[in-house]
C-alpha positions in Angstrom: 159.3 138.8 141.4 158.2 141.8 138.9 156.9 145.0 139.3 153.3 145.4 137.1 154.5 148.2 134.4 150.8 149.6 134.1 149.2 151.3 136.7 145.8 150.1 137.9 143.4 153.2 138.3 140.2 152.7 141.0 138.4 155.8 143.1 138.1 154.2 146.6 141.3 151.7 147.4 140.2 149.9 150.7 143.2 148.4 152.5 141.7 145.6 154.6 138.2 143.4 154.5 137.2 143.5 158.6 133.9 145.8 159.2 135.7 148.8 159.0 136.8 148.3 155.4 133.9 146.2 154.0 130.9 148.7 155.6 133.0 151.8 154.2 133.3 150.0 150.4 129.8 149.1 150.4 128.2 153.0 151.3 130.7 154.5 148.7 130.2 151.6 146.1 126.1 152.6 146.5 126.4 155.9 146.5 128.7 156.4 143.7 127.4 154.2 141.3 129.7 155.2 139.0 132.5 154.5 140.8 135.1 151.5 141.1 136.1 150.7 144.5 139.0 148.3 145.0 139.1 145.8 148.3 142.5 144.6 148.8 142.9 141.6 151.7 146.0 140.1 152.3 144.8 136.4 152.3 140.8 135.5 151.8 138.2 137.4 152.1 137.0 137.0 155.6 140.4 136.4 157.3 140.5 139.4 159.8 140.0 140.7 163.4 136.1 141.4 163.0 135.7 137.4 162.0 137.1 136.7 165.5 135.0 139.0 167.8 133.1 137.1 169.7 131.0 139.4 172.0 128.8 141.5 170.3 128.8 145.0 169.5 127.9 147.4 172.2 124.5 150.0 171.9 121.9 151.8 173.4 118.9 149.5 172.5 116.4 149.8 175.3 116.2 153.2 176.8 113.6 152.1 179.8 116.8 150.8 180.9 119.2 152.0 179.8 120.8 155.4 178.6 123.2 157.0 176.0 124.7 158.6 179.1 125.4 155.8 181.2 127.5 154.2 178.1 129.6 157.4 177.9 130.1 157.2 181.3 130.9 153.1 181.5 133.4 154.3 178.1 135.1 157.1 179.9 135.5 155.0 182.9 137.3 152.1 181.0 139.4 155.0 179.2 140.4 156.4 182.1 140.6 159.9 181.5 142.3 160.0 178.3 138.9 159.4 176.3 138.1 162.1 173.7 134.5 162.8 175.6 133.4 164.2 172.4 134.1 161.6 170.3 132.7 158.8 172.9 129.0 161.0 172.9 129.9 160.7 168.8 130.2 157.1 169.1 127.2 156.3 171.3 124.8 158.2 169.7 125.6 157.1 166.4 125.8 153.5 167.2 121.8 152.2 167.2 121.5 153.9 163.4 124.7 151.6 162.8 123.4 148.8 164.1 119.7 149.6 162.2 122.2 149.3 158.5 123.7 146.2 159.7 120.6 144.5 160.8 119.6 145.4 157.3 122.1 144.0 155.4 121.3 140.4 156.9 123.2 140.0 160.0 121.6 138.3 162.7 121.5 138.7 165.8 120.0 136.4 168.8 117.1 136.8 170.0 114.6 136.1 173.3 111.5 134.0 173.5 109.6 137.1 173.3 111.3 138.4 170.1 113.3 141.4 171.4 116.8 141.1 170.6 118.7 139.1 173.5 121.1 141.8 175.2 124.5 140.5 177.1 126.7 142.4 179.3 130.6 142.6 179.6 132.9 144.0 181.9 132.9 147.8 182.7 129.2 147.8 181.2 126.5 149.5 184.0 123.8 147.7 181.7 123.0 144.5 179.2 123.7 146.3 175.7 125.5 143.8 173.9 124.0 142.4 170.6 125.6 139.7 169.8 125.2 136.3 167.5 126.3 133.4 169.9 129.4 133.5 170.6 130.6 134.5 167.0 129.3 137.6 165.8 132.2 139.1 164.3 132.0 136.0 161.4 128.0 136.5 161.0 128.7 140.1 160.7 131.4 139.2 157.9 129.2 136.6 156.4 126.5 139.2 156.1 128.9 142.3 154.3 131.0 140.0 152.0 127.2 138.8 151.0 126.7 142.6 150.3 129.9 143.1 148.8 129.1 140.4 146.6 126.0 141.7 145.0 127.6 145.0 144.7 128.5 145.2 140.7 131.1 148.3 140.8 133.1 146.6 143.9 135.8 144.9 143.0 137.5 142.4 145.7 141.3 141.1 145.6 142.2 138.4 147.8 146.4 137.4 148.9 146.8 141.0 148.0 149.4 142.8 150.4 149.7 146.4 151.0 153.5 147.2 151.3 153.0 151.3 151.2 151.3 154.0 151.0 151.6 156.5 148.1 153.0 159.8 148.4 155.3 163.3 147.4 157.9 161.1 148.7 157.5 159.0 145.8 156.1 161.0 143.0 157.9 163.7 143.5 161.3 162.4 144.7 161.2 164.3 147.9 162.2 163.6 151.6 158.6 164.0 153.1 158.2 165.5 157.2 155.9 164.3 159.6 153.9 168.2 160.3 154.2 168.5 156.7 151.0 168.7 153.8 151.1 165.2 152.4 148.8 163.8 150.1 147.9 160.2 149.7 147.8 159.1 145.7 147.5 155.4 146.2 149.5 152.3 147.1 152.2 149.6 146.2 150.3 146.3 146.6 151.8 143.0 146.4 149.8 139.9 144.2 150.9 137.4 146.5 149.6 134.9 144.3 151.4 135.9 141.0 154.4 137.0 142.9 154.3 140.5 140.6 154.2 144.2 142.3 151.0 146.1 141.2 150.8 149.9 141.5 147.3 151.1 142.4 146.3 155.2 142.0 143.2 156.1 144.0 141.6 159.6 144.8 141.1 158.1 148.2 142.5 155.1 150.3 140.7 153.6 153.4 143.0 151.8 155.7 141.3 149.5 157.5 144.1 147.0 158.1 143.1 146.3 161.8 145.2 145.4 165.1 148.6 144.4 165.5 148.6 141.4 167.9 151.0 139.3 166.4 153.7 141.5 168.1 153.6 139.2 171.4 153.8 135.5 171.7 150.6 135.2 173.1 148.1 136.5 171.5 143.9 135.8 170.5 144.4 137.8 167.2 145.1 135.9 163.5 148.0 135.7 161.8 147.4 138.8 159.7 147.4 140.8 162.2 150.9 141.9 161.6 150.2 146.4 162.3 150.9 146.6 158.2 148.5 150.0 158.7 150.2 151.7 161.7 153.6 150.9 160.2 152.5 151.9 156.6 151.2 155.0 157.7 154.1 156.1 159.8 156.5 155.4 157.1 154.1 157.9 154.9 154.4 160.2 157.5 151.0 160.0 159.3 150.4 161.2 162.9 150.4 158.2 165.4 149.8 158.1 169.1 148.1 156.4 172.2 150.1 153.3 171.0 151.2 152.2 174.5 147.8 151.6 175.5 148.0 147.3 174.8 144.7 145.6 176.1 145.3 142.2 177.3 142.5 139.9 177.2 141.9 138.4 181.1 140.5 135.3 180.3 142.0 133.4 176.7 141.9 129.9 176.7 145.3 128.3 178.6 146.1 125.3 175.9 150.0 125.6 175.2 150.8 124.9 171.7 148.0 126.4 170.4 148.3 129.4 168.2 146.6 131.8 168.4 144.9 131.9 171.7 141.6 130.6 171.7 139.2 133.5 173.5 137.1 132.6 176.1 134.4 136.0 175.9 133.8 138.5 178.2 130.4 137.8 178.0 131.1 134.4 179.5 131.6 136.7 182.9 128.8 138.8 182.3 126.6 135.8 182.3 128.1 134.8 185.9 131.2 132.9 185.4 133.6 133.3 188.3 137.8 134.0 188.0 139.1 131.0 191.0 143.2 130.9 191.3 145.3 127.8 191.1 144.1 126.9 194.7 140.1 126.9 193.3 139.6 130.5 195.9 138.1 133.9 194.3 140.5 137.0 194.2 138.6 139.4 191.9 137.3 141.3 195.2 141.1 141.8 196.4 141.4 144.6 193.2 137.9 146.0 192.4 134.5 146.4 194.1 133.3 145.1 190.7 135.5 141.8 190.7 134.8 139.7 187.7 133.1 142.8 185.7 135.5 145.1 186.2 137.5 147.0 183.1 139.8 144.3 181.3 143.0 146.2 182.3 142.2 145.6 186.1 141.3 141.9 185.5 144.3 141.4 183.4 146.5 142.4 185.9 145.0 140.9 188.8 145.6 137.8 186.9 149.2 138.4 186.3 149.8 139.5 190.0 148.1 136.2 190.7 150.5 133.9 188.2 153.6 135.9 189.2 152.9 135.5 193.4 152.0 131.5 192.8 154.1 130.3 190.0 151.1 129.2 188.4 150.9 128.9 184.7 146.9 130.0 184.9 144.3 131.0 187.1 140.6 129.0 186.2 137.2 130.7 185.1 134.3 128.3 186.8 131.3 128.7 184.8 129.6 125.3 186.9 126.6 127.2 188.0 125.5 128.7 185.3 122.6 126.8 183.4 124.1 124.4 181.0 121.6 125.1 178.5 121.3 128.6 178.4 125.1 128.9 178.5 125.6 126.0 175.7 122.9 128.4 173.7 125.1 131.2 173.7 128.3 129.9 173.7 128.4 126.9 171.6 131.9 127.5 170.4 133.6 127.5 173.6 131.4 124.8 174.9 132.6 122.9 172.0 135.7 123.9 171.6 136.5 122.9 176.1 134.7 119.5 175.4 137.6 119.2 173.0 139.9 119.2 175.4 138.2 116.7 178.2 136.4 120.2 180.0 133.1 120.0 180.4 132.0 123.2 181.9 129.6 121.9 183.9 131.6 120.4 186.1 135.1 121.6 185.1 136.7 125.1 185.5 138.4 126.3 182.2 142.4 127.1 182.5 142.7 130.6 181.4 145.3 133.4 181.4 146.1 136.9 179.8 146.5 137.1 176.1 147.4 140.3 174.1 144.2 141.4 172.3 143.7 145.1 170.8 145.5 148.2 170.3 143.7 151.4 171.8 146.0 154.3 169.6 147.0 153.8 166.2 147.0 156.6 163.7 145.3 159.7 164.3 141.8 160.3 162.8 139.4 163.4 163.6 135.8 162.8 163.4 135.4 162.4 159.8 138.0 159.6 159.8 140.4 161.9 158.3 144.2 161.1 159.1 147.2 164.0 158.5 147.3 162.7 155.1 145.3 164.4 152.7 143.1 161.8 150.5 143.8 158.9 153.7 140.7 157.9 155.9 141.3 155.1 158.5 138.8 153.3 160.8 139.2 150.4 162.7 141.5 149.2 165.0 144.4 150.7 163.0 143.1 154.2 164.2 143.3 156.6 166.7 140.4 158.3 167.6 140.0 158.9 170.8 136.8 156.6 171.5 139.1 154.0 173.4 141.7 156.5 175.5 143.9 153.9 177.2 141.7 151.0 177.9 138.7 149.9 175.1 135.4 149.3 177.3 134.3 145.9 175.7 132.6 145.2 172.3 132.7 149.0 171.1 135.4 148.4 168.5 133.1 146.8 166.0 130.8 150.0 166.5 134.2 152.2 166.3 134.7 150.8 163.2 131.4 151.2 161.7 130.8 154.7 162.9 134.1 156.4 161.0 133.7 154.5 158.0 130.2 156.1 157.9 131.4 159.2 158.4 134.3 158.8 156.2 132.1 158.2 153.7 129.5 160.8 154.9 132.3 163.6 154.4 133.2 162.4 151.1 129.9 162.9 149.4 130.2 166.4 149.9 133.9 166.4 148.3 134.6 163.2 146.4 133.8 165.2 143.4 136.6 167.5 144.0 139.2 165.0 144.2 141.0 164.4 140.7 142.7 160.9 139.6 146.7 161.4 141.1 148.7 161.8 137.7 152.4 161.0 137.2 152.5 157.9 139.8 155.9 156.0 139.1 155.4 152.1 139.3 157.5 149.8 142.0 161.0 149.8 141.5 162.7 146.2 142.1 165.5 146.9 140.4 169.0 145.8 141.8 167.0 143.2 143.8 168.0 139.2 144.6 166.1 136.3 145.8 166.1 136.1 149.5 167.2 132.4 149.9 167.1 132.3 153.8 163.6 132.3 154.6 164.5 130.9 157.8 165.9 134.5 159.1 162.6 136.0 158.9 160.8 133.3 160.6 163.8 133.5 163.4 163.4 137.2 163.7 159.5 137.0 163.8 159.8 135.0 166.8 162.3 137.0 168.3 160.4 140.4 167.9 157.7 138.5 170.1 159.8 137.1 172.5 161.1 140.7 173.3 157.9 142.4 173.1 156.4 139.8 176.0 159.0 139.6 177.9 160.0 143.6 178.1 156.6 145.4 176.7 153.7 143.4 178.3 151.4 143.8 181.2 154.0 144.9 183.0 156.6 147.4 182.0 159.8 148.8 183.7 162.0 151.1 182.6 165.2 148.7 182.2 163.1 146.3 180.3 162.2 149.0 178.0 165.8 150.2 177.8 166.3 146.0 177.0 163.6 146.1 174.2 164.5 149.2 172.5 168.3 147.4 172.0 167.0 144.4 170.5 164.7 146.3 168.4 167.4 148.5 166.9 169.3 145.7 166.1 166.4 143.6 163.8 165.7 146.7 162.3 169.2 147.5 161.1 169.4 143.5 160.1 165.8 143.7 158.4 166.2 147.0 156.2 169.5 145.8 154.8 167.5 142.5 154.3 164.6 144.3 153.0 166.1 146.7 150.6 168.2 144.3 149.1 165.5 140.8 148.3 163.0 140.2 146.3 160.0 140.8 148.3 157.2 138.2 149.9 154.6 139.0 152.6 156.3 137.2 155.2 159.4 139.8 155.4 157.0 142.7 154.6 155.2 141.4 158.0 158.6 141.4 159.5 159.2 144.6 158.8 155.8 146.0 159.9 156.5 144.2 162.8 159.6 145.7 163.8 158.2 149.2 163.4 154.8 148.8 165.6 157.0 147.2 168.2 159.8 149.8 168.0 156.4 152.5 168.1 154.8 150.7 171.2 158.7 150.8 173.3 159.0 154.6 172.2 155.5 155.8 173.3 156.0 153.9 176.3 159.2 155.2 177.4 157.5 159.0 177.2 154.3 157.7 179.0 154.7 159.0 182.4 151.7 158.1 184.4 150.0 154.5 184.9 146.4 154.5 182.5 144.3 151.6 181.2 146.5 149.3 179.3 149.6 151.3 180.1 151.2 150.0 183.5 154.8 150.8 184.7 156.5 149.3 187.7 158.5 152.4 187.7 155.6 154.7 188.7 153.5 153.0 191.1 
């Protein structure tokens, strides 16, 4: 491996290509036509959280029904109590303008027989707000911005490109950098995955928009790439982080062992009627919430893993029998398809399901401009926190998160964009003193052990011994992987690694300090 000698100048550097990332590019790319903006994605273009979502996004669409206020209120209810309120009105408000720009850009979403958009609900939602596209609307909502992106001359796109950090003092100026200190962000080291060379980008400003961190536990619906590069870059720069405890575990993935990721089963499966059965084929939803299978994912998730852990069961079923076979096969052809795979037919068959980690609720602190405590650094997405989630995400408003702070990201910037000067003096990557790392094989072993820990000691359930256990092991592979790391030539896989370790380590510390049970966040030790 070599490090790229030149250094490779753009105005916007967007680190990830989900919704957050790819909606920000295109509004700054159109506004400032004479701008570059640089996309970089760690594998192709598409491959992100967002192409996964299979729900819909959440909005106000029909107010003889339904009211901005009554999704605050389902929001703040799911967050339970540690919601920003302010931020949540933000959100809701904001979100059928949203919607409006991404119905305009091409993406489709189903309709009725009358020709008014066809409206779903999930769990913890008082109403039916969910626009969705089957039962894959995160990839038509992909399909329809890398269309966009596409057409869009002064965008330009670089796939199996990997982020490995952020750009700071620390580096141009050769000095130790603290975490309440002013920072400024003057780019990023990027990796050419392809070309096996280290580039250096300058930018006068950096999205990150890297998404979730899923890959942390064994089971899990998210991609591969979902590694917490983001969090971990932007901790390492010095960024505030928080909320990071808050884990939401998806009730109801898919129970097919071997398979990897989880496949999802939706919520809106259970907001079209489907009911949660245990081993034994009886209902237990009503034993933990008045609103059984629609209540907040938190609650369902851990009624199913009090459930697995009293039986011995390996999964609990979701009977969607008596729900019309062709409405349901209409709006879910994926999982009808992807069941019939495996000898369920869902008319007759319940589907094996159990808990699977799915999204992050903290991340790195943004305000309402998407700013982080790095000057020049937006973030949106899942990577952030912004206070929308609190400590349990109401479904299907993190694609509507996303797209509302990288609108006002790049709202704020065109009022100072023009104030922000090309960073000067940026020293390329040094991989001097480096060797090739001939034992790949002890970063796929300590992948695997990172996830092992972080399920077994950091999951649904936490103690404060397991904690204690996790934070152990954790110190350990990260005194094994910097010596590793500071010593090989680099690749993406032990860059993961590393980001890996950190998030993890992150999650452990910020749950040790949590002292009350909220959301996502559940301790054995303070029941």
């Amino acid at each position: 491996m070599n490090a790229e000698k030149k250094i490779n100048k753009t105005d916007f550097l967007v680190i990830g290509s989900g919704i957050a990332g790819l909606s920000f590019a295109l509004k700054v790319a159109k506004h400032f036509k004479d701008s570059l903006v640089t996309i970089i994605t760690k594998t192709e273009k598409d491959e992100c959280n967002t192409k996964y979502a299979q729900g819909g996004i959440a909005t106000v669409w029909d107010e003889t029904v339904d009211s901005f206020e009554q999704h605050i209120q389902d929001t703040l209810i799911a967050g339970d109590g540690i919601c920003d309120e302010e931020i949540v009105r933000m959100v809701v408000k904001d979100a059928p303008e949203r919607l409006n720009e991404l119905i305009e850009w091409g993406t489709n979403f189903d309709k009725a027989k009358n020709g008014d958009y066809s409206l779903g609900r999930e769990g913890g939602h008082s109403q039916d707000r969910i626009l969705h596209h089957k039962d894959i609307t995160g990839a038509e909502i992909e399909r329809a911005l890398i269309e966009q992106i596409e057409n869009t001359e002064n965008i330009n796109f670089l796939t199996y490109h990997y982020a490995i950090d952020l750009i700071t003092e620390h580096q141009v100026k050769k000095k130790e950098t603290k975490r309440k200190e002013k920072i400024t962000c003057f780019g990023a080291y990027v990796l050419d995955s392809k070309k096996n060379i280290v580039k250096t980008f300058a930018s006068k400003v950096t999205m990150l928009a890297t998404g979730g961190n899923g890959q942390v536990y064994v089971t899990t619906t998210n991609p591969v790439v979902a590694t917490g590069d983001g969090i971990a870059m932007a901790y390492r720069a010095k960024a505030e982080v928080s909320d990071v405890e808050f884990i939401q575990f998806h009730p109801t993935a898919l129970y097919n062992p071997g398979e990897y990721p989880a496949f999802l089963i939706s919520e809106a499966v259970r907001g079209e009627g489907a009911i949660l059965r245990d081993y034994e084929g009886n209902r237990f939803m009503h034993k933990y919430d008045e609103r059984e299978e629609l209540a907040s994912r938190d609650i369902v998730a851990r009624a199913i893993d009090r459930e697995l852990k009293q039986s011995g069961a390996p999964h609990v079923y979701l009977d969607c029998t008596h729900i019309d076979y062709t409405a349901f096969k209409k709006h879910f052809p994926n999982i009808t398809e992807k069941c019939m795979s495996l000898g369920i037919d869902v008319r007759k068959d319940f589907i094996p399901v159990s808990p699977a980690q799915h999204y992050i609720c903290g991340g790195v602190n943004i305000n309402k401009k998407a700013k982080t405590s790095i000057k020049n650094l937006y973030a949106s997405g899942e990577v952030t926190r912004s206070g929308l989630h609190g400590a349990n995400r109401l479904a299907s408003n993190s694609l509507l998160e996303g797209l509302v702070f990288s609108h006002r990201a790049y709202d704020n910037l065109t009022k100072r964009f023009h104030k922000i000067e090309m960073p000067k003096n940026i020293p390329v990557w040094n991989d001097s003193g480096v060797k090739k790392n001939m034992e790949k094989v002890l970063i796929t072993h300590d992948k695997n052990e990172v996830k092992t820990i972080m399920s077994n000691y950091v999951g649904i359930v936490r103690s404060n011994e397991r904690l204690l256990r996790a934070e152990r092991r954790l110190r350990g592979l990260y005194e094994d992987n910097k010596r590793l790391y500071d010593h090989s030539e680099l690749s993406s896989d032990l860059c993961e690694l590393r980001n890996l370790i950190t998030t993890s380590y992150l999650i452990t510390q910020f749950s040790k300090n949590r002292k009350e049970n909220k959301g996502g966040f559940y301790s054995a030790d303070l029941v």
